[in-house]
Residue frames as qw, qx, qy, qz and C-alpha x, y, z in Angstrom:
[[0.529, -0.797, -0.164, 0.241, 72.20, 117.29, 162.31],
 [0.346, 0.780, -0.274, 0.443, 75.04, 120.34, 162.45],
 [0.777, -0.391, -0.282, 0.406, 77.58, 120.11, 164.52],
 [0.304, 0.805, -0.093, 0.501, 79.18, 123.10, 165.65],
 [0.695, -0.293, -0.265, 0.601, 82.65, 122.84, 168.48],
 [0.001, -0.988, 0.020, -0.152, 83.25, 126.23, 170.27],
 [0.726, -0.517, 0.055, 0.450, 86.89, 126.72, 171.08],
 [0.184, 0.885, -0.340, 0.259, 90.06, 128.84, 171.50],
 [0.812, 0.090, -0.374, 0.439, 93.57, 127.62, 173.05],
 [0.030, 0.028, -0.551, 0.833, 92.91, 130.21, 176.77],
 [0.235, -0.484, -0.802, 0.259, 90.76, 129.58, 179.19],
 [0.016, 0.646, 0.403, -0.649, 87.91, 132.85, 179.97],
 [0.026, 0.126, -0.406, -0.905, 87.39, 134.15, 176.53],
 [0.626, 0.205, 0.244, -0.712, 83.26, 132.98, 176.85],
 [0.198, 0.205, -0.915, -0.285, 83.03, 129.39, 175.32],
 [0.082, 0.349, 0.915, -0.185, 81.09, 128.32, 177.86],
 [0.268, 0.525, 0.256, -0.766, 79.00, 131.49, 177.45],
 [0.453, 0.344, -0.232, -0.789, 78.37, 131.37, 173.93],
 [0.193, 0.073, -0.962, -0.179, 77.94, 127.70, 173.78],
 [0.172, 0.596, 0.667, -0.413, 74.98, 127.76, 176.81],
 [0.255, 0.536, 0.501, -0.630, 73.27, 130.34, 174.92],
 [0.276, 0.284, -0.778, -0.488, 73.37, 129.24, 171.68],
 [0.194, -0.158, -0.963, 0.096, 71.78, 126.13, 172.94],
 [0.069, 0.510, 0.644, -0.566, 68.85, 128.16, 174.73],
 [0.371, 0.550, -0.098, -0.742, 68.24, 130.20, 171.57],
 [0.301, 0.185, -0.734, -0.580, 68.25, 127.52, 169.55],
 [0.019, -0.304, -0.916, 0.260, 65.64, 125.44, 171.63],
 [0.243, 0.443, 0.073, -0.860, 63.73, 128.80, 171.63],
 [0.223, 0.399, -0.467, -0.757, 63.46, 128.05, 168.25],
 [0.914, 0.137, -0.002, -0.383, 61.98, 124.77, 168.14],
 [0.487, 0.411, -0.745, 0.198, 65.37, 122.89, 167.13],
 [0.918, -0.220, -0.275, 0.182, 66.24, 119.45, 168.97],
 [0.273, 0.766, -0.474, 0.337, 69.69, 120.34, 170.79],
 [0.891, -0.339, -0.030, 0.302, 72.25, 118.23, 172.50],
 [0.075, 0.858, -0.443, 0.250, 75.23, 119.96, 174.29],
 [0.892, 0.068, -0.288, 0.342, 78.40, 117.79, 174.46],
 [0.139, -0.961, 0.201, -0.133, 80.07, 119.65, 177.38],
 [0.841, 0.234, -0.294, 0.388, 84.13, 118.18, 176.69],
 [0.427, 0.550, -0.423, 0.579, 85.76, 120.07, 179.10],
 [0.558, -0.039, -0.758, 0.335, 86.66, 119.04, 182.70],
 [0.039, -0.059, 0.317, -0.946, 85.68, 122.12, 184.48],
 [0.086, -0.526, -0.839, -0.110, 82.33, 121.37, 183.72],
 [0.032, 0.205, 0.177, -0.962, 80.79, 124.98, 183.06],
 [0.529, 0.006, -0.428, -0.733, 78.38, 124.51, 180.67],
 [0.293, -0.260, -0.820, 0.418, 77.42, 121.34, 183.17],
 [0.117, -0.334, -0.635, 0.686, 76.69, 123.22, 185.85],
 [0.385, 0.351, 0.131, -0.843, 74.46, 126.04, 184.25],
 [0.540, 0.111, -0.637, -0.539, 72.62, 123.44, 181.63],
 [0.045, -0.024, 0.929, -0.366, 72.46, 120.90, 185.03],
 [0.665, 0.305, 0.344, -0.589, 68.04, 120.82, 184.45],
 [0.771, 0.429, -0.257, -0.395, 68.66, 119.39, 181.01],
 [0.081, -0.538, 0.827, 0.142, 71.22, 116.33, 181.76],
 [0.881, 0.103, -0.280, -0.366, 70.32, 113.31, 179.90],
 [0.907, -0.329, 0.233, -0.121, 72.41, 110.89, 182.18],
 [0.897, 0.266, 0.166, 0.313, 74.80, 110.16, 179.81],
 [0.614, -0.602, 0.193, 0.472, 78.64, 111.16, 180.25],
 [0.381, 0.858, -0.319, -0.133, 80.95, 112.70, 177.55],
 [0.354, -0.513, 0.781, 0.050, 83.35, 110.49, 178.32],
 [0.678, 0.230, 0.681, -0.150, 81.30, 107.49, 177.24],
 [0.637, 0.708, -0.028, -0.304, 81.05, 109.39, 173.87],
 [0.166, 0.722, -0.666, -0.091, 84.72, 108.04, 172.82],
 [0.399, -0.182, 0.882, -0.174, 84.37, 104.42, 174.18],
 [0.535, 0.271, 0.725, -0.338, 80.50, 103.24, 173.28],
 [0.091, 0.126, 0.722, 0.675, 79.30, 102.39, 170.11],
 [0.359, -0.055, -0.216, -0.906, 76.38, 104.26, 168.46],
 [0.525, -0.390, -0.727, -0.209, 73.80, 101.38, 169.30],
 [0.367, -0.433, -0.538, 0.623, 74.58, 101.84, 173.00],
 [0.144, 0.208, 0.017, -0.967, 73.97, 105.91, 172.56],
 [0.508, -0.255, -0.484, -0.665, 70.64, 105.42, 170.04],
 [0.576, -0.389, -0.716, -0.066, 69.35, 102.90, 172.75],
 [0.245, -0.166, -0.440, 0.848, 70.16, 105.96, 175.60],
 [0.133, 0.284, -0.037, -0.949, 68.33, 108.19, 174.06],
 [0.246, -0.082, -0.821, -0.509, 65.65, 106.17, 172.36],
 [0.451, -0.648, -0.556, -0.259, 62.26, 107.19, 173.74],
 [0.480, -0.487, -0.422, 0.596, 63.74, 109.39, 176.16],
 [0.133, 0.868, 0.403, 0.257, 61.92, 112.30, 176.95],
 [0.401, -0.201, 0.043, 0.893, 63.71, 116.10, 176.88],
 [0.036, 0.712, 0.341, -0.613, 62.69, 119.52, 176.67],
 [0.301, 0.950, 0.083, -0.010, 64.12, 120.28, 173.69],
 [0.055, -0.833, 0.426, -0.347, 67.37, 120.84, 175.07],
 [0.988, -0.061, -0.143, -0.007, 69.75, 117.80, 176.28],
 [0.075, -0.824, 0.557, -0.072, 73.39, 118.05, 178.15],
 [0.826, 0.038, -0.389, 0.406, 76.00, 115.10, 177.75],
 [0.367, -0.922, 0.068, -0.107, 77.42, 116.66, 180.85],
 [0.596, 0.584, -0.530, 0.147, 81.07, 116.62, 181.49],
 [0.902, -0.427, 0.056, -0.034, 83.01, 113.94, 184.05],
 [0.686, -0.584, 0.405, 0.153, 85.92, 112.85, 185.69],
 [0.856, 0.175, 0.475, 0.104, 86.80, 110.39, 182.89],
 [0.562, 0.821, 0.092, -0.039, 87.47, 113.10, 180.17],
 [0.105, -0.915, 0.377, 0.101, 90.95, 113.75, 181.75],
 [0.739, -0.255, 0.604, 0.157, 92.01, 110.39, 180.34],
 [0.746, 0.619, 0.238, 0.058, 91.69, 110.90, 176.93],
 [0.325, 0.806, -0.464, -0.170, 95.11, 112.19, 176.02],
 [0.451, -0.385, 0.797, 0.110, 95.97, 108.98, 176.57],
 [0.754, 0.356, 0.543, -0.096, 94.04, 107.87, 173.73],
 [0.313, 0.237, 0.616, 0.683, 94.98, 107.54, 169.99],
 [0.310, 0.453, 0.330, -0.768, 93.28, 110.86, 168.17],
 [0.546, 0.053, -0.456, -0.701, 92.30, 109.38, 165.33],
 [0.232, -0.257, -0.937, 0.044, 90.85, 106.49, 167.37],
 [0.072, -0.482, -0.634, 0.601, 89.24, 109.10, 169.37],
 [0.214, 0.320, -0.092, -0.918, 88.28, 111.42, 166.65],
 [0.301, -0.224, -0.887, -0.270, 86.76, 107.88, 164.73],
 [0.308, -0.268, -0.831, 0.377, 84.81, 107.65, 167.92],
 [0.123, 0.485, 0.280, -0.819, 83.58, 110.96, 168.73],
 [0.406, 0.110, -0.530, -0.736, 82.25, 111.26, 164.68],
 [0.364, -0.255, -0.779, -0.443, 80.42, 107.91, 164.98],
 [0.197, -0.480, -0.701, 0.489, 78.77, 108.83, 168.37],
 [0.065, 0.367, 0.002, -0.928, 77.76, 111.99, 166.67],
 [0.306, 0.076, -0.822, -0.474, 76.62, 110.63, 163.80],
 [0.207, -0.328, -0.906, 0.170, 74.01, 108.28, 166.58],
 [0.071, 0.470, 0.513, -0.715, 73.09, 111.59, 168.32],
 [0.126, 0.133, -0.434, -0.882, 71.74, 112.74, 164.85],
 [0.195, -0.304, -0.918, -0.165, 68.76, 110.46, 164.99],
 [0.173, -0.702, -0.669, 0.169, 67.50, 112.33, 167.80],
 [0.202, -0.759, -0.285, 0.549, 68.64, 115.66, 167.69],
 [0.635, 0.692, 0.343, 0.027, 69.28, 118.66, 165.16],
 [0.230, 0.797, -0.428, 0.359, 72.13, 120.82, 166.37],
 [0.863, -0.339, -0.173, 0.332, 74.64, 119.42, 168.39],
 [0.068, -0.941, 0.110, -0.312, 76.74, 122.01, 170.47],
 [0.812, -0.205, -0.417, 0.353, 80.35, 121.16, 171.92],
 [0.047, -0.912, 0.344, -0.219, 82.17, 123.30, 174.17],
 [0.890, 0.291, -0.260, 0.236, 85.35, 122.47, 174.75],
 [0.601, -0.592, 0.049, 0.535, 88.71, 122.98, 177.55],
 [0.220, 0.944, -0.167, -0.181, 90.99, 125.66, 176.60],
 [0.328, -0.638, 0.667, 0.202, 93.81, 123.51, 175.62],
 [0.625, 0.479, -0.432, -0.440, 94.70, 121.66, 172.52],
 [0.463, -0.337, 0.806, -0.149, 94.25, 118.43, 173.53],
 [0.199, 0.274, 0.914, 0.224, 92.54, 115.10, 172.37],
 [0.121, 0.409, 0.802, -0.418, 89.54, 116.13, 173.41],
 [0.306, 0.797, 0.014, -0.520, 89.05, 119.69, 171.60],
 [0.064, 0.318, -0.700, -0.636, 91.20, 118.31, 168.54],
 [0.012, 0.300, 0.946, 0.121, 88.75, 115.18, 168.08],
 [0.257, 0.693, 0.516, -0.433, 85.59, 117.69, 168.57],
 [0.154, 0.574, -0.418, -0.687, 87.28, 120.03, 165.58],
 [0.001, 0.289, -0.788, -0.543, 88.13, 117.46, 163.69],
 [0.024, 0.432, 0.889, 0.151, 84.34, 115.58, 163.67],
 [0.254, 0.770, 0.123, -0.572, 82.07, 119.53, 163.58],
 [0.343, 0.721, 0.513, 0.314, 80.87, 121.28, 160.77],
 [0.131, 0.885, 0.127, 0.429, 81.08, 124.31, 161.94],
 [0.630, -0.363, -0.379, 0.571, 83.67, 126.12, 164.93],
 [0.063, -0.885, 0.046, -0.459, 83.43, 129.53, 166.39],
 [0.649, -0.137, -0.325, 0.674, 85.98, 131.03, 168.82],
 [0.447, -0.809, -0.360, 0.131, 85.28, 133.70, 171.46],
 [0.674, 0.081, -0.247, 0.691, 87.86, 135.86, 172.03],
 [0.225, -0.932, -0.223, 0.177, 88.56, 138.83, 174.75],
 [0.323, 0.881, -0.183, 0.294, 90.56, 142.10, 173.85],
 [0.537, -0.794, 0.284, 0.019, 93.73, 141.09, 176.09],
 [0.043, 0.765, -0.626, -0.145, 97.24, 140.33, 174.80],
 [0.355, -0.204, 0.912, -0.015, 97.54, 136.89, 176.05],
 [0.712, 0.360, 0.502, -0.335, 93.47, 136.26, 174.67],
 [0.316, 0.812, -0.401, -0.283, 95.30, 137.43, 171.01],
 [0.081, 0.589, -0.798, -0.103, 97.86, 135.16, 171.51],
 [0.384, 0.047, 0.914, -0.122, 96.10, 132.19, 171.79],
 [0.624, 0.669, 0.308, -0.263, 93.87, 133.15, 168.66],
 [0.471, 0.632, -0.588, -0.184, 96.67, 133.59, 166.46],
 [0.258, -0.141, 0.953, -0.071, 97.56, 129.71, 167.82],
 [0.525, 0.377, 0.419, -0.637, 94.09, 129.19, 166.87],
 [0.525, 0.769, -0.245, -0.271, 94.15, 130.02, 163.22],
 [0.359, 0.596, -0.684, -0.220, 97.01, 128.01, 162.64],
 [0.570, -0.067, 0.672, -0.468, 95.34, 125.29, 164.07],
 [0.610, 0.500, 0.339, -0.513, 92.58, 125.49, 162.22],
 [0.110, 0.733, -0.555, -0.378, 94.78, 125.72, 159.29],
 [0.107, -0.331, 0.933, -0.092, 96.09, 122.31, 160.09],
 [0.421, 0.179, 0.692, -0.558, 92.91, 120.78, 160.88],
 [0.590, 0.580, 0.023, -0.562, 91.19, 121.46, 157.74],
 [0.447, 0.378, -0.741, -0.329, 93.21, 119.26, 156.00],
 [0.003, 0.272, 0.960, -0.069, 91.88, 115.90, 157.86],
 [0.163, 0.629, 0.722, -0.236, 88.32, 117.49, 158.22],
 [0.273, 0.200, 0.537, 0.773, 87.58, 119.35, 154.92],
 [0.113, -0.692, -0.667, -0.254, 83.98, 120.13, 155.89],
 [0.468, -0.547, -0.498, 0.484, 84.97, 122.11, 158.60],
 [0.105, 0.762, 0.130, 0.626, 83.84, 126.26, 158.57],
 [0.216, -0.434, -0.469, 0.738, 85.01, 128.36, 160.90],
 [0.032, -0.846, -0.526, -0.078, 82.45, 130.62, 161.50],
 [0.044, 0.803, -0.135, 0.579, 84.62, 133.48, 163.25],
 [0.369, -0.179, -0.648, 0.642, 86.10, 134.83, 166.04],
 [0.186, -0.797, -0.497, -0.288, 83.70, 136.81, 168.40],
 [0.220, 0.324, -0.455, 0.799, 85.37, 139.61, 170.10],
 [0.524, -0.649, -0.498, -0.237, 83.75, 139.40, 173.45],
 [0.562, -0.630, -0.258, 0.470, 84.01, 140.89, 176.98],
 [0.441, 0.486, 0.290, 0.696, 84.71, 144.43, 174.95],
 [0.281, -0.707, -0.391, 0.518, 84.92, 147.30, 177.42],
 [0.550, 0.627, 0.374, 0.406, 85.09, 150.23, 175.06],
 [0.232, -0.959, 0.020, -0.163, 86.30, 152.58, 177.66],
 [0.494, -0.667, 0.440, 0.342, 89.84, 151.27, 177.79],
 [0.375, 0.789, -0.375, -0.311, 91.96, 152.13, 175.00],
 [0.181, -0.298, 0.909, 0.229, 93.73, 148.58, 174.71],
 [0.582, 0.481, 0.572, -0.320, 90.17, 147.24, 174.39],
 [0.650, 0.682, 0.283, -0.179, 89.96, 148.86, 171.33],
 [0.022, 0.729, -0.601, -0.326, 93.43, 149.37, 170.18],
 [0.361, 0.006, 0.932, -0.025, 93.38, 145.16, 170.48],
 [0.629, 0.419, 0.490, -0.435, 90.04, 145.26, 168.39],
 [0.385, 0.851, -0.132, -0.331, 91.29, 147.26, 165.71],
 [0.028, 0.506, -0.841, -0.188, 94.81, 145.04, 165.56],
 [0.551, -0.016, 0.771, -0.319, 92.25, 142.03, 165.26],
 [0.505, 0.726, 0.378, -0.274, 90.35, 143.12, 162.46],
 [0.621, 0.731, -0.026, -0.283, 92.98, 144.10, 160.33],
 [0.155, -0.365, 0.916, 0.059, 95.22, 140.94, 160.96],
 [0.135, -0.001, 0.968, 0.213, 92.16, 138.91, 160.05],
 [0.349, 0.167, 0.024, -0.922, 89.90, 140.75, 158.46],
 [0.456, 0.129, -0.686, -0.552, 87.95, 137.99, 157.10],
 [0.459, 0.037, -0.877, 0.137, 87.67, 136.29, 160.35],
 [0.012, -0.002, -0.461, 0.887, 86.63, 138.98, 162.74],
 [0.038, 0.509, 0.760, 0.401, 82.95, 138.67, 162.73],
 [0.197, 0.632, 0.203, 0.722, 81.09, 142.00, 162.15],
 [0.474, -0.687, -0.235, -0.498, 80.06, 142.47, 165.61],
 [0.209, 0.417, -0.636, 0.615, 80.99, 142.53, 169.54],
 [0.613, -0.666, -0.380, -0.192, 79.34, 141.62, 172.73],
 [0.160, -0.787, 0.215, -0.556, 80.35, 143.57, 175.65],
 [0.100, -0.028, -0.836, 0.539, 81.78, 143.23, 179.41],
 [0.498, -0.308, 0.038, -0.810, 78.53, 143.11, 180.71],
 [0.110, -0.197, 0.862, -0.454, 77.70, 141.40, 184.22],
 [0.743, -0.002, 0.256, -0.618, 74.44, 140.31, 183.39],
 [0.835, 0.317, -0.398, -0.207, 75.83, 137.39, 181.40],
 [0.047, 0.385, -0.743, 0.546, 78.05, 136.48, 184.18],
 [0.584, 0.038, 0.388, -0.712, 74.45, 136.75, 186.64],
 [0.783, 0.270, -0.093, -0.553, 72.54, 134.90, 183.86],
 [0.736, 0.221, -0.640, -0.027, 75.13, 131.78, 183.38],
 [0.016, -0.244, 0.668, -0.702, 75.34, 131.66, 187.12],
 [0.475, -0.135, 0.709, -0.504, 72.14, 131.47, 187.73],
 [0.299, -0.136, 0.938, 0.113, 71.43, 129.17, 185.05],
 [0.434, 0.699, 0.548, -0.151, 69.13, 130.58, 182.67],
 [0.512, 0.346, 0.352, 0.703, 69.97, 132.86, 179.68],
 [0.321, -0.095, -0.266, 0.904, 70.69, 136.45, 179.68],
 [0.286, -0.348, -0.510, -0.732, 66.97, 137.18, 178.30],
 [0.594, -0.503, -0.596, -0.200, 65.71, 136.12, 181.68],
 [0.331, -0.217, -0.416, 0.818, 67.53, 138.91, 183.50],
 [0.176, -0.773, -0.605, -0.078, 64.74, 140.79, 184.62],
 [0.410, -0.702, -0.238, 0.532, 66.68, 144.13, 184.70],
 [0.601, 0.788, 0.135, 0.001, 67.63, 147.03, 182.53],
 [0.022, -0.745, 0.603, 0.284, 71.33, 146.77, 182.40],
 [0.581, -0.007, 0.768, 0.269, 70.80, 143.22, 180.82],
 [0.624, 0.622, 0.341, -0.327, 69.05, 144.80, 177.82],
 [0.409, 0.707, -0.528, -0.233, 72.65, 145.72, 175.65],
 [0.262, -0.359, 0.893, 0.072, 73.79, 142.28, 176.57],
 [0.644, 0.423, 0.446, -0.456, 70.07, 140.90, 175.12],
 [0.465, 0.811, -0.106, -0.339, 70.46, 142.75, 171.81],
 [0.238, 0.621, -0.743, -0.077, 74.17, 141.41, 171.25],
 [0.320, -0.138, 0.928, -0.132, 73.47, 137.70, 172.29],
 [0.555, 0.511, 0.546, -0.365, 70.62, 137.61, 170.42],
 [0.472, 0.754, -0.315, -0.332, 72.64, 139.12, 167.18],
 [0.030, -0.357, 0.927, 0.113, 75.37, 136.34, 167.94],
 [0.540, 0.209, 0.808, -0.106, 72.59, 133.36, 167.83],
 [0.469, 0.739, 0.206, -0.438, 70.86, 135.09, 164.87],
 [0.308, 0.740, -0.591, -0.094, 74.12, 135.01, 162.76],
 [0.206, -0.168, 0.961, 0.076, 75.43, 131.40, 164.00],
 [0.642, 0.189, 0.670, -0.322, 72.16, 130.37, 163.11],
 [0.418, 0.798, -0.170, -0.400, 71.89, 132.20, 159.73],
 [0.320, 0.606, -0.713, -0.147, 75.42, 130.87, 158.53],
 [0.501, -0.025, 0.838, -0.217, 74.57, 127.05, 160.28],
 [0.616, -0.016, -0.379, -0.690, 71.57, 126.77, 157.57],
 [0.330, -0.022, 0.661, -0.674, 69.34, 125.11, 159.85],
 [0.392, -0.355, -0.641, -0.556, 66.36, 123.45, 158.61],
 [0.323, -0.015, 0.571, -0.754, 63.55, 124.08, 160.63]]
């Protein structure tokens, strides 16, 4: 199983967005998937809420991998599975993070039995919760929207990551995705351009737009492919390039 933790260190930059629909393109595909939704707000929750398998995110950090195999052992799913987030999660900075990053690996490690990608999204703050999801993934992508502050919390990012990599070697970051790109205001793209050639290596080749069907589509709890209108079609094309590419650089077996 890949693991791959979406996250950035500010809140609205599309985590939850590219995490749900990741997860619906990769089901598409045939692929097992289990979304670990770690953050308190519970977005990816609410618009994944048809697929919950019963079982808490919280629980991932406590229970031991028998308890999880024996959850999920002969329990049917679509394809598509949500650890859903809960109350509980806001305790974990009280926890040790390498007890909690121990924990979160071997509960990952259980969900592998049943599933092929495993998908976390994550709060917008560098807590336990998103360090321990970094530090036990394969793979991490980070969203980001063309606005000063969204910047500033991506250059926090990066030196994160930095950091990180030295306890969790495997880890690739895939990229940041500039997202919510409005190409008609000149900061928009002034911001793009100062992205790209601060981290030119990181920036990944492509953009996905402001565009309110994804908004509509995570709202109403179905991916943006099932807006039934033609202003969802440029949002289509780009969500469909972003799964295509995570999937591509994941190597997947199918």
């Amino acid at each position: 199983m890949k693991t791959l933790v979406t996250a950035i260190q500010k809140g609205g930059q599309g985590k939850t967005f590219a995490t749900c629909h990741l997860a619906f393109d990769f089901q598409e595909r045939g692929l097992r998937v289990v979304v670990i939704d770690l953050d308190t707000q519970g977005n990816a929750s609410w618009t994944l809420d048809s697929h919950d398998s019963g079982y808490s995110a919280s629980r991932l950090f406590t229970a031991t991998g028998d308890e999880l195999r024996n959850w999920f052992s002969g329990r049917e799913n679509d394809g598509l599975a949500l650890i859903a987030a809960d109350t509980s999660l806001a305790n974990l900075d009280k926890m040790d993070l390498a007890q909690a990053a121990r924990a979160l690996r071997a509960s990952i490690e259980a969900l592998g039995d049943f599933f092929d990608v495993c998908l976390i999204d994550t709060a917008p703050s560098l807590g336990v919760a998103m360090t321990a999801a970094v530090l036990a993934a394969d793979y991490m992508l980070s969203p980001v929207e063309m606005e000063a502050y969204s910047l500033q919390g991506m250059k926090k990012m990066v030196a994160v990551i930095s950091n990180l990599r030295k306890q969790n070697p495997k880890l690739r970051f895939l990229g940041m995705v500039p997202n919510k790109v409005d190409a008609r205001k000149p900061r928009h793209v002034a911001n793009l351009a100062a992205l790209q050639q601060a981290y030119p290596q990181l920036v990944l080749p492509f953009s996905v737009g402001a565009r309110d069907s994804i908004a509509q589509a995570l709202g109403e709890q179905v991916p943006v492919w099932k807006i039934k209108k033609t202003a969802a079609r440029k949002a289509i094309k780009e969500v469909r390039g972003l799964a295509n590419y995570v999937f591509t650089k994941m190597e997947i077996a199918q």
